[in-house]
PDBQT receptor file of N, H, CA, C and O in Angstrom, charges set to zero:
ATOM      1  N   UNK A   1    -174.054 -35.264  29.694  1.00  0.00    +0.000 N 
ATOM      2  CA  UNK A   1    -174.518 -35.393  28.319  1.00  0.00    +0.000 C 
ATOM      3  C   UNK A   1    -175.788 -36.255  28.301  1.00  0.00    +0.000 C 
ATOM      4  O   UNK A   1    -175.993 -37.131  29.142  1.00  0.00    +0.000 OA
ATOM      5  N   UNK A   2    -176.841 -35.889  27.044  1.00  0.00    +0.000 N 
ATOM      6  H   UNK A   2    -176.675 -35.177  26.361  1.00  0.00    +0.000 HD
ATOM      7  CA  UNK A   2    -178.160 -36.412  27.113  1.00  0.00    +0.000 C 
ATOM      8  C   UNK A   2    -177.875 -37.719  26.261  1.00  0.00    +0.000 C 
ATOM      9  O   UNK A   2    -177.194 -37.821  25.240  1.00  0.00    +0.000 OA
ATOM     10  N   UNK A   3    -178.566 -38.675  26.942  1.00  0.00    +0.000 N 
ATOM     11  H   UNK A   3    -179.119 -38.592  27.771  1.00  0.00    +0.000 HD
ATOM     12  CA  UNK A   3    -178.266 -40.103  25.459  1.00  0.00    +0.000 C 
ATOM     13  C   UNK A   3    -179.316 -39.628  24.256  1.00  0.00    +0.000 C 
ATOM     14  O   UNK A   3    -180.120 -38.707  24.396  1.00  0.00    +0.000 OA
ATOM     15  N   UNK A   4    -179.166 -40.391  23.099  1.00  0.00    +0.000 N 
ATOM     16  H   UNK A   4    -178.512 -41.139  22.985  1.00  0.00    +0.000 HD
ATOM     17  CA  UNK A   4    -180.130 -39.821  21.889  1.00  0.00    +0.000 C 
ATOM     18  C   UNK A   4    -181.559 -40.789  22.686  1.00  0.00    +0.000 C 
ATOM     19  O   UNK A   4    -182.687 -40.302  22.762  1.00  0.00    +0.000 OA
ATOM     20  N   UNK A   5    -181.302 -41.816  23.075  1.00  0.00    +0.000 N 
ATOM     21  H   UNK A   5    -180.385 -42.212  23.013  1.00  0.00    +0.000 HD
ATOM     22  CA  UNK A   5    -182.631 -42.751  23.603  1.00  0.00    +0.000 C 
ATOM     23  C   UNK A   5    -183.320 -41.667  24.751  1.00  0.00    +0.000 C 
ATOM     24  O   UNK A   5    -184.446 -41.446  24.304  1.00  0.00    +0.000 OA
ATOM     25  N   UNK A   6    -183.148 -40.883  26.045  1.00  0.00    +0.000 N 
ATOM     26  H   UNK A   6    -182.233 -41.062  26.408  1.00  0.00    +0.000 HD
ATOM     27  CA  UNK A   6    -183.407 -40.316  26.769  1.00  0.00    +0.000 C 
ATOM     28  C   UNK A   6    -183.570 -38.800  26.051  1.00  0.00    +0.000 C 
ATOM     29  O   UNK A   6    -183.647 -37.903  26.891  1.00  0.00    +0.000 OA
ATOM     30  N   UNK A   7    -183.630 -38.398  24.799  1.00  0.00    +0.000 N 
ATOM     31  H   UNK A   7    -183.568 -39.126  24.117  1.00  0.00    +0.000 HD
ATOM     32  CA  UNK A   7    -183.854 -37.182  24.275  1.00  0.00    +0.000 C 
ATOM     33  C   UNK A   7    -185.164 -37.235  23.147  1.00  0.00    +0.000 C 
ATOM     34  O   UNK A   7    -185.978 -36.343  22.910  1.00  0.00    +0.000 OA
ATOM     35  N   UNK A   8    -185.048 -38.768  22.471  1.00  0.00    +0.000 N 
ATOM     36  H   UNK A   8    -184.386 -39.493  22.663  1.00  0.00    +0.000 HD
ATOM     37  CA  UNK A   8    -186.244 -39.412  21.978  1.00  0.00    +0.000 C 
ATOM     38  C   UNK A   8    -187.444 -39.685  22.902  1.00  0.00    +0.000 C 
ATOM     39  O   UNK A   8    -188.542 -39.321  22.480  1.00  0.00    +0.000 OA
ATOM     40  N   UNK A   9    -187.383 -40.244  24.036  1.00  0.00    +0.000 N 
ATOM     41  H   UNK A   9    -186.491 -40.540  24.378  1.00  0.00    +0.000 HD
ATOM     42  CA  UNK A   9    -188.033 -40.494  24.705  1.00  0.00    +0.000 C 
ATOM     43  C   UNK A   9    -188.946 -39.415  25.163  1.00  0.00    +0.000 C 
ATOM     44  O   UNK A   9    -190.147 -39.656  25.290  1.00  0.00    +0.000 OA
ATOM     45  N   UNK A  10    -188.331 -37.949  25.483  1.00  0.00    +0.000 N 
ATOM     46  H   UNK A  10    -187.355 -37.753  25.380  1.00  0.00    +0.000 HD
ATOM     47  CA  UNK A  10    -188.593 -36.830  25.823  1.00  0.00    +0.000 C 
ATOM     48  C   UNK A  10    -189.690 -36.282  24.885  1.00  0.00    +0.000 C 
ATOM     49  O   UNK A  10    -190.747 -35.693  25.115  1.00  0.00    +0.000 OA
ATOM     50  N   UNK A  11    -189.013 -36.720  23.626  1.00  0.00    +0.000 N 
ATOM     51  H   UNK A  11    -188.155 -37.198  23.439  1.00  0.00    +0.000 HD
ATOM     52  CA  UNK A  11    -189.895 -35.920  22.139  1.00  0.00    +0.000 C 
ATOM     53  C   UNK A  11    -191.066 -36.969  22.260  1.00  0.00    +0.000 C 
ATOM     54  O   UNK A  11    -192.140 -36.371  22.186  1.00  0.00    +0.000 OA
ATOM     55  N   UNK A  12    -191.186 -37.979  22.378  1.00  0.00    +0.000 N 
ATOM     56  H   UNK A  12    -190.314 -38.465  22.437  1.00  0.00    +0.000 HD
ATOM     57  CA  UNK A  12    -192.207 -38.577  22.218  1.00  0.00    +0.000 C 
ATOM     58  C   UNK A  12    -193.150 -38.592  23.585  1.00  0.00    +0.000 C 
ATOM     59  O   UNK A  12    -194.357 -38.730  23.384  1.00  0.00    +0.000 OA
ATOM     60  N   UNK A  13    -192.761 -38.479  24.774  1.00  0.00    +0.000 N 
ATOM     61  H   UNK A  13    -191.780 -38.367  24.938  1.00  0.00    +0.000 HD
ATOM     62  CA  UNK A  13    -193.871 -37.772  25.810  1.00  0.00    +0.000 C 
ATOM     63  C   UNK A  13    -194.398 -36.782  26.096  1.00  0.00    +0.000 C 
ATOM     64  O   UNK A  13    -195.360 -36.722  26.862  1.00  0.00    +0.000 OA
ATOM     65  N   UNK A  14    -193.737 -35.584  25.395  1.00  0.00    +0.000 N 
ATOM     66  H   UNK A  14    -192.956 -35.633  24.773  1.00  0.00    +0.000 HD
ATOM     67  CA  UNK A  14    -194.035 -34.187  24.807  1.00  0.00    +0.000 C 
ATOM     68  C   UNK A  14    -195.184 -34.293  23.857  1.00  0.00    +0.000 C 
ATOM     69  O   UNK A  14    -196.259 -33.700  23.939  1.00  0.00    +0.000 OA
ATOM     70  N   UNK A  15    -194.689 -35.362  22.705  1.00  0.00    +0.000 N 
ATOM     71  H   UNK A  15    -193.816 -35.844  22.638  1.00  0.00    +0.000 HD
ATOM     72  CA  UNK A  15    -195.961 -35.523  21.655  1.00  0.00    +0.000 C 
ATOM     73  C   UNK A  15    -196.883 -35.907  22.146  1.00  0.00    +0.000 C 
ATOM     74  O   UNK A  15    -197.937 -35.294  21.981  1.00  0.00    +0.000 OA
ATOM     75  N   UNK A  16    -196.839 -36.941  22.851  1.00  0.00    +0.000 N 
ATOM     76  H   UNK A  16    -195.983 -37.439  22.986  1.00  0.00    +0.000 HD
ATOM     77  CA  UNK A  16    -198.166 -38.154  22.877  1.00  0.00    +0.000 C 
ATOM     78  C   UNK A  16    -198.865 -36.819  24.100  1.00  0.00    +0.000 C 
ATOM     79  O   UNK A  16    -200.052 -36.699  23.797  1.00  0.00    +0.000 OA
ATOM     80  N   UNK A  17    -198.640 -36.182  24.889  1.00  0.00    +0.000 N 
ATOM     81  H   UNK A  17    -197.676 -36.279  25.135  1.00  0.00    +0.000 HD
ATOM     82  CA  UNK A  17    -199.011 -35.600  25.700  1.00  0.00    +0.000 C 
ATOM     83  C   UNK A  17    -199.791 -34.343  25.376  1.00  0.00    +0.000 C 
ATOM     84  O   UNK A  17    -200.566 -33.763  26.136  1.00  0.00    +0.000 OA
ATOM     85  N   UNK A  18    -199.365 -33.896  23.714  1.00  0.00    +0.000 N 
ATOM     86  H   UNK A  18    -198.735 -34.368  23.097  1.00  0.00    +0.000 HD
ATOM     87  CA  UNK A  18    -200.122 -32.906  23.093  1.00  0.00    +0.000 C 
ATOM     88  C   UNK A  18    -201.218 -33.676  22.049  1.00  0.00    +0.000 C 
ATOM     89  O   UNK A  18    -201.972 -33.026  21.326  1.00  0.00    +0.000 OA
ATOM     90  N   UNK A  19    -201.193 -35.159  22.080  1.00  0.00    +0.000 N 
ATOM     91  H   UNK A  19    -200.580 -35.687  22.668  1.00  0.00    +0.000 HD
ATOM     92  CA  UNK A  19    -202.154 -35.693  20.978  1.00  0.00    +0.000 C 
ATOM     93  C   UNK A  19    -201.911 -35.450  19.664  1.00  0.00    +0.000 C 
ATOM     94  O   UNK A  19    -202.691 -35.240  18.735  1.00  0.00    +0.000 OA
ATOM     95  N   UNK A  20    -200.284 -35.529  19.726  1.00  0.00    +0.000 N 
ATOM     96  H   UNK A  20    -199.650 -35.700  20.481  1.00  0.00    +0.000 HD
ATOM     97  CA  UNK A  20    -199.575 -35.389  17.919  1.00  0.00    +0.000 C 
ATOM     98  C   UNK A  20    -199.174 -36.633  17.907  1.00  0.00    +0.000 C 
ATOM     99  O   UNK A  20    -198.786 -37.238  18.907  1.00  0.00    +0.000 OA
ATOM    100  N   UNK A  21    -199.256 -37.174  16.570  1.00  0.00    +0.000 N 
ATOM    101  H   UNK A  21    -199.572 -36.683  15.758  1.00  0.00    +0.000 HD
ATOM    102  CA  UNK A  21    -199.102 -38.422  16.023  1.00  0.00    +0.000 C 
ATOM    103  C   UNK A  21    -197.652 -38.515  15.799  1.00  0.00    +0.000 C 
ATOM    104  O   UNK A  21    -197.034 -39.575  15.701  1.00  0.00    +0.000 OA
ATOM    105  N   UNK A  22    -197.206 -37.467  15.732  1.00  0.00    +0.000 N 
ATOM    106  H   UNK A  22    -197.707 -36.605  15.811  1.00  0.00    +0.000 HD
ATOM    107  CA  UNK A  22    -195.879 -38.267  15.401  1.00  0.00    +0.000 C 
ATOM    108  C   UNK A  22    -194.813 -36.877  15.872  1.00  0.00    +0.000 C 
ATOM    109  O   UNK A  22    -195.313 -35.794  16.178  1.00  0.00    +0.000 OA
ATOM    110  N   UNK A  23    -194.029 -36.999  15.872  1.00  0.00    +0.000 N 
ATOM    111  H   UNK A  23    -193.623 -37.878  15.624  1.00  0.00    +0.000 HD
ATOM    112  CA  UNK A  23    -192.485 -35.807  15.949  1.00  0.00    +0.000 C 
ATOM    113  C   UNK A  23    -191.379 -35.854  15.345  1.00  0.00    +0.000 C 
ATOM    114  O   UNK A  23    -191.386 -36.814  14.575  1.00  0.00    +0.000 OA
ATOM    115  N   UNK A  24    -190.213 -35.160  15.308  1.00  0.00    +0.000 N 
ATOM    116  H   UNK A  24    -190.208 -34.381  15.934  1.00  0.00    +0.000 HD
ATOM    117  CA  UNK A  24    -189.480 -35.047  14.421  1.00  0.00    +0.000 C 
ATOM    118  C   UNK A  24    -187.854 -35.795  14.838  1.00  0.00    +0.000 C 
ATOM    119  O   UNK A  24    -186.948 -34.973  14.983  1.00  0.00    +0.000 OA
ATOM    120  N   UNK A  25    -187.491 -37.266  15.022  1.00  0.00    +0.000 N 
ATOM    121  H   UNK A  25    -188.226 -37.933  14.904  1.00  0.00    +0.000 HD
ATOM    122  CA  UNK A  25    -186.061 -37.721  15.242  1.00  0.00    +0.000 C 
ATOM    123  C   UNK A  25    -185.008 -36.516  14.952  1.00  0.00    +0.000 C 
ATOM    124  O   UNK A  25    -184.801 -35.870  13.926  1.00  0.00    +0.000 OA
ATOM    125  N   UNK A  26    -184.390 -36.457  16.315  1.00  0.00    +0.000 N 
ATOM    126  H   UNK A  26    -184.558 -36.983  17.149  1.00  0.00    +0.000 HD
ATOM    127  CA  UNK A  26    -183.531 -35.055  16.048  1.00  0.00    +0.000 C 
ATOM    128  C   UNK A  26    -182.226 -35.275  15.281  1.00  0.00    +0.000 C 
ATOM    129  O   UNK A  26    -181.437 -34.437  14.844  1.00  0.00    +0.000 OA
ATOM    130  N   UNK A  27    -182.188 -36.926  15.215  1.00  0.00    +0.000 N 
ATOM    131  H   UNK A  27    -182.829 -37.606  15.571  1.00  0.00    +0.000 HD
ATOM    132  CA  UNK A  27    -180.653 -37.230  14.623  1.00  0.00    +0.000 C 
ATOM    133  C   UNK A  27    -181.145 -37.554  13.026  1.00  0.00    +0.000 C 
ATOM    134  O   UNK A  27    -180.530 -37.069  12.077  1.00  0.00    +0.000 OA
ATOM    135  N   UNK A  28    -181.918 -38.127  12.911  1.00  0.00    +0.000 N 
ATOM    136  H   UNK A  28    -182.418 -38.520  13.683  1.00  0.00    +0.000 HD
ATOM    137  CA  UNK A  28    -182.438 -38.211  11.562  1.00  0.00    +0.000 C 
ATOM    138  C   UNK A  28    -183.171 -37.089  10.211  1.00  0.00    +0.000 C 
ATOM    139  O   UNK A  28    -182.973 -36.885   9.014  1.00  0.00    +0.000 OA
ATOM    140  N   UNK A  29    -184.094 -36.583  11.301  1.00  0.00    +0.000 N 
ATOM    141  H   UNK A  29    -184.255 -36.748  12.274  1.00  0.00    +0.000 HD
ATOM    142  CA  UNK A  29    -185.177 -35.494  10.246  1.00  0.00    +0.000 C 
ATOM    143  C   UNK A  29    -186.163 -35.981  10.124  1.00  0.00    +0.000 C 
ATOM    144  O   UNK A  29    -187.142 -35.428   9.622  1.00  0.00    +0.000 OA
ATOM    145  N   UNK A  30    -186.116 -37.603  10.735  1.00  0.00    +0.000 N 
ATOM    146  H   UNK A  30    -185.321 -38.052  11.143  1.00  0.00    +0.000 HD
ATOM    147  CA  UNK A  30    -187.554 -38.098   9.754  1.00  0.00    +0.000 C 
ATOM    148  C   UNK A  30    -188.808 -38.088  11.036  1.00  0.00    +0.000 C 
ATOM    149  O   UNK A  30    -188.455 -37.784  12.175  1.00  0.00    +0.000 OA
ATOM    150  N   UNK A  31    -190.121 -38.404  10.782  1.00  0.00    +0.000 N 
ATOM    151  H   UNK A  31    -190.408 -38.651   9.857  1.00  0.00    +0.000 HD
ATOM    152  CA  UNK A  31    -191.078 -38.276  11.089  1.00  0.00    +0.000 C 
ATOM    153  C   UNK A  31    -191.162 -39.612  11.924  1.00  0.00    +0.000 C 
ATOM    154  O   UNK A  31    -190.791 -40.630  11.339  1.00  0.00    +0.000 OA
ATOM    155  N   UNK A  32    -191.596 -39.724  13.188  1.00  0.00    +0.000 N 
ATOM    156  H   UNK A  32    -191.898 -38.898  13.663  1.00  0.00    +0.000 HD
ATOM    157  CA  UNK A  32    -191.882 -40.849  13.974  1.00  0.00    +0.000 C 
ATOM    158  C   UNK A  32    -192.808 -40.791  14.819  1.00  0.00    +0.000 C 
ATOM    159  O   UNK A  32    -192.855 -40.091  15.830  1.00  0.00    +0.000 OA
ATOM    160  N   UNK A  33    -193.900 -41.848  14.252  1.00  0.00    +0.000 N 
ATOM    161  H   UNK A  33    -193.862 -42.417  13.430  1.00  0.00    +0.000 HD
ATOM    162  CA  UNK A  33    -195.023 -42.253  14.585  1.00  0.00    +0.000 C 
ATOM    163  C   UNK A  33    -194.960 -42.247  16.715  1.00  0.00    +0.000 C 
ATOM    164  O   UNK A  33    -194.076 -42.823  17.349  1.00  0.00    +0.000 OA
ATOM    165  N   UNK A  34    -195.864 -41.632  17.214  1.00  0.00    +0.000 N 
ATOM    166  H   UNK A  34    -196.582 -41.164  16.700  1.00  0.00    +0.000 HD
ATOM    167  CA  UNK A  34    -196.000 -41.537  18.433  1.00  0.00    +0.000 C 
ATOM    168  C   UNK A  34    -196.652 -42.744  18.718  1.00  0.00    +0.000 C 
ATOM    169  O   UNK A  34    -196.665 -43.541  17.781  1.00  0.00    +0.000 OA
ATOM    170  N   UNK A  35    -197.359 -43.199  20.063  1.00  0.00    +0.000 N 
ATOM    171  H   UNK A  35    -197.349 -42.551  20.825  1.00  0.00    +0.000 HD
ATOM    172  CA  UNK A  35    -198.172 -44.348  20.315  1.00  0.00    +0.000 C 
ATOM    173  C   UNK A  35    -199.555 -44.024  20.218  1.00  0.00    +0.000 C 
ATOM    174  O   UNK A  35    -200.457 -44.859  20.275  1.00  0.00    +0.000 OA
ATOM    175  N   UNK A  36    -199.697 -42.886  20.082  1.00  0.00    +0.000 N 
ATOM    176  H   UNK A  36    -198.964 -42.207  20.035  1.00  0.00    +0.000 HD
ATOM    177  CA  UNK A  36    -201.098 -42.412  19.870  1.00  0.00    +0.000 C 
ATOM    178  C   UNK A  36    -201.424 -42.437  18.760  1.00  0.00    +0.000 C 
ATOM    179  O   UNK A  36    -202.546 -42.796  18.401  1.00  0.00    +0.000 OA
ATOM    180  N   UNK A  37    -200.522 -42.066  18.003  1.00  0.00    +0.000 N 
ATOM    181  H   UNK A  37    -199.611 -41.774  18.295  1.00  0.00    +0.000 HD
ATOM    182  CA  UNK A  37    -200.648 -42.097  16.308  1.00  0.00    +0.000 C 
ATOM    183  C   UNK A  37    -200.534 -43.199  15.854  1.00  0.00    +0.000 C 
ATOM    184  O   UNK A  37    -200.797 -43.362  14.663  1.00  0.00    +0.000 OA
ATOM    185  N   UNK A  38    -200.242 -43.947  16.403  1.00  0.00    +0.000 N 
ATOM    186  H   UNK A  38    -200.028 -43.814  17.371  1.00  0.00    +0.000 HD
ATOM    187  CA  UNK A  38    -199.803 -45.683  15.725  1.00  0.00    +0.000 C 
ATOM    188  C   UNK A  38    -201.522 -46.136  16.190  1.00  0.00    +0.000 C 
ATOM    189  O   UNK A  38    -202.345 -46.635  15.424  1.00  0.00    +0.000 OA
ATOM    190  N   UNK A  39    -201.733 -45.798  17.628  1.00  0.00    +0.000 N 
ATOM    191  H   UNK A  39    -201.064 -45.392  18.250  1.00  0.00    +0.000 HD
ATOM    192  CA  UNK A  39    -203.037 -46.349  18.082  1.00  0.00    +0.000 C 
ATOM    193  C   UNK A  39    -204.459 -45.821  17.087  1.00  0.00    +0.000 C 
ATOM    194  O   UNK A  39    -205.579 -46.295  16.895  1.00  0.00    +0.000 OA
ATOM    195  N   UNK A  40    -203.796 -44.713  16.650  1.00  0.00    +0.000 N 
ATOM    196  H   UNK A  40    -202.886 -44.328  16.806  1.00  0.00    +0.000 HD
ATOM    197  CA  UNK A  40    -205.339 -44.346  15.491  1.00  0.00    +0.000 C 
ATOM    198  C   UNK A  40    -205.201 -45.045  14.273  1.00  0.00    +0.000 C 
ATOM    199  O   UNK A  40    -206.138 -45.056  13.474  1.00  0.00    +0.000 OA
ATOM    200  N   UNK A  41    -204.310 -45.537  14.075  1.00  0.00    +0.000 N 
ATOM    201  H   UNK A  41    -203.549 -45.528  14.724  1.00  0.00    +0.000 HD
ATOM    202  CA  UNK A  41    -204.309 -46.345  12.837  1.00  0.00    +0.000 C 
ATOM    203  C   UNK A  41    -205.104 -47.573  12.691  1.00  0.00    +0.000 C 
ATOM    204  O   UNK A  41    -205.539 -48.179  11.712  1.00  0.00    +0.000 OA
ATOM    205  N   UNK A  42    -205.155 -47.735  13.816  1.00  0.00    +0.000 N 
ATOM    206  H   UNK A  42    -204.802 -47.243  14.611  1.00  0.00    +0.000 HD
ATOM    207  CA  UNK A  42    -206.103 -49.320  14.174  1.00  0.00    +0.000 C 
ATOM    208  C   UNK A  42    -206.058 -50.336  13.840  1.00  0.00    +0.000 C 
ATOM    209  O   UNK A  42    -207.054 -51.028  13.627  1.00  0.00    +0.000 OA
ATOM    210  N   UNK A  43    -204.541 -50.804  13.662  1.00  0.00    +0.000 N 
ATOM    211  H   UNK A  43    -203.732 -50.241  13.835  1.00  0.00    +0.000 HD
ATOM    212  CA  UNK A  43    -203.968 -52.271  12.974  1.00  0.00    +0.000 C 
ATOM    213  C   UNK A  43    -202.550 -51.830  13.178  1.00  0.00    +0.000 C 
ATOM    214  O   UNK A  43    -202.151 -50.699  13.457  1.00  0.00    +0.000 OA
ATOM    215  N   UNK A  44    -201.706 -53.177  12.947  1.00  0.00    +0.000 N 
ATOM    216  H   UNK A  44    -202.031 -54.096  12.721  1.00  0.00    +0.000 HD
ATOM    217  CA  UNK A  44    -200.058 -52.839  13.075  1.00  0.00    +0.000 C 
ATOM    218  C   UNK A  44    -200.100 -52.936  11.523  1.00  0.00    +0.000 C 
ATOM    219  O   UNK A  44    -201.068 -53.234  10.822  1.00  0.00    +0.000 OA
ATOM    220  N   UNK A  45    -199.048 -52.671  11.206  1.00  0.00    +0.000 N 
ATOM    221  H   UNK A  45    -198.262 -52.429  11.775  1.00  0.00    +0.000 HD
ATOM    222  CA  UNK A  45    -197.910 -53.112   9.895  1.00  0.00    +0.000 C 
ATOM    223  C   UNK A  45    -196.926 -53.645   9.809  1.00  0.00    +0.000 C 
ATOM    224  O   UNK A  45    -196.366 -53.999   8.772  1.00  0.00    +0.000 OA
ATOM    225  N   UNK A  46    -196.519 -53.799  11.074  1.00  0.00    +0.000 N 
ATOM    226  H   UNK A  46    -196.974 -53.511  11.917  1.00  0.00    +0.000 HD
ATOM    227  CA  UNK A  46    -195.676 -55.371  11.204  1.00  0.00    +0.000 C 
ATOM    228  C   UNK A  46    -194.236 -54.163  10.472  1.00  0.00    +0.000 C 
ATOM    229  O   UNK A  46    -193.253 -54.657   9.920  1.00  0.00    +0.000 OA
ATOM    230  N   UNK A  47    -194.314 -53.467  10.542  1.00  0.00    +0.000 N 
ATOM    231  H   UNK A  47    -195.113 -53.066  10.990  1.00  0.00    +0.000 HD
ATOM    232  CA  UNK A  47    -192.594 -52.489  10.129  1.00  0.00    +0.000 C 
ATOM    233  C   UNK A  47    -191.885 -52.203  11.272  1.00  0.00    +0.000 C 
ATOM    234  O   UNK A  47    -190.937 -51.435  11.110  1.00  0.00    +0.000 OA
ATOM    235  N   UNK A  48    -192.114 -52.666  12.531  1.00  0.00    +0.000 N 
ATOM    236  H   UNK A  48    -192.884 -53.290  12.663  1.00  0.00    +0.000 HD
ATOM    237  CA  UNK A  48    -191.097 -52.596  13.731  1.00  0.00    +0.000 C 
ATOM    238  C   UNK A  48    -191.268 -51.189  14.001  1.00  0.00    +0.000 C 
ATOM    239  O   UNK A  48    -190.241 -50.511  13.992  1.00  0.00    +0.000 OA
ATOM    240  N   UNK A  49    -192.695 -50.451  14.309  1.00  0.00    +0.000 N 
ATOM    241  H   UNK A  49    -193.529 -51.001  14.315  1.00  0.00    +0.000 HD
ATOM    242  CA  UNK A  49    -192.083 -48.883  14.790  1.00  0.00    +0.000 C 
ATOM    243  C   UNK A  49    -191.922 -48.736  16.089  1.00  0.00    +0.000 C 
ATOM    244  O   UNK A  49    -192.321 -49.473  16.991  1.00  0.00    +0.000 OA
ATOM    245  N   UNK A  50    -191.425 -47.923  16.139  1.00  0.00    +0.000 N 
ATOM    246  H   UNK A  50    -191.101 -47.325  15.406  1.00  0.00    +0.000 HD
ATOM    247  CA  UNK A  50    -190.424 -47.586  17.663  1.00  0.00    +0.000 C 
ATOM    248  C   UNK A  50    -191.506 -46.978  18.857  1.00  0.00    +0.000 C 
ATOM    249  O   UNK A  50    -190.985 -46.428  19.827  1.00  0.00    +0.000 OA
ATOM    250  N   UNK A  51    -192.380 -47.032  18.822  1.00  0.00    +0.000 N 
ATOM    251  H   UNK A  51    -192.803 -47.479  18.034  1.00  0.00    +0.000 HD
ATOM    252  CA  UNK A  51    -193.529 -46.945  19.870  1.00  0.00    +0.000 C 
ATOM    253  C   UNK A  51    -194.594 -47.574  19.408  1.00  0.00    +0.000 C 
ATOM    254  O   UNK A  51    -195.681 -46.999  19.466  1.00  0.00    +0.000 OA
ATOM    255  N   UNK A  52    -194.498 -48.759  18.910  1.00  0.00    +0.000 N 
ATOM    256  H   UNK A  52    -193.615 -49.226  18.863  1.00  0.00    +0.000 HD
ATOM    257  CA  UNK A  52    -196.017 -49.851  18.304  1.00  0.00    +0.000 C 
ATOM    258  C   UNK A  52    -196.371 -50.301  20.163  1.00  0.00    +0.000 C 
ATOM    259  O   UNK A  52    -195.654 -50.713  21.075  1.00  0.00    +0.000 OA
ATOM    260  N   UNK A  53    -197.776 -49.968  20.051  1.00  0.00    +0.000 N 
ATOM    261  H   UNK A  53    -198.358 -49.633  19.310  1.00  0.00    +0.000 HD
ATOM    262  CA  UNK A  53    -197.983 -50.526  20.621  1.00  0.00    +0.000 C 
ATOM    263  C   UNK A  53    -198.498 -51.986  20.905  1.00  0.00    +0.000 C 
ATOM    264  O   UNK A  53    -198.659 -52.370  22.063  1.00  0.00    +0.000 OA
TER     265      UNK A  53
């Protein structure tokens, strides 16, 4: 069995690897900022996202 952390991880090196800002949490629905997409923003927001770099 896949962990949800090792299936996230997957979606987000898939993304960052196509230069998409963000992908889709498979347990949630919601939209999550990649590190590339956080990096074009060009400042944090201090909201704890899950690939801030």
């Amino acid at each position: 069995m896949t962990s949800s952390r090792a299936i996230t991880s997957r979606l987000h090196e898939e993304a960052s690897s196509n230069g998409e800002t963000f992908y889709l949490d498979p347990e949630t629905g919601l939209a999550v900022f990649t590190e590339f997409g956080l990096r074009q923003r060009g400042s944090c927001c201090w909201s704890g996202c899950r690939h801030c770099p």
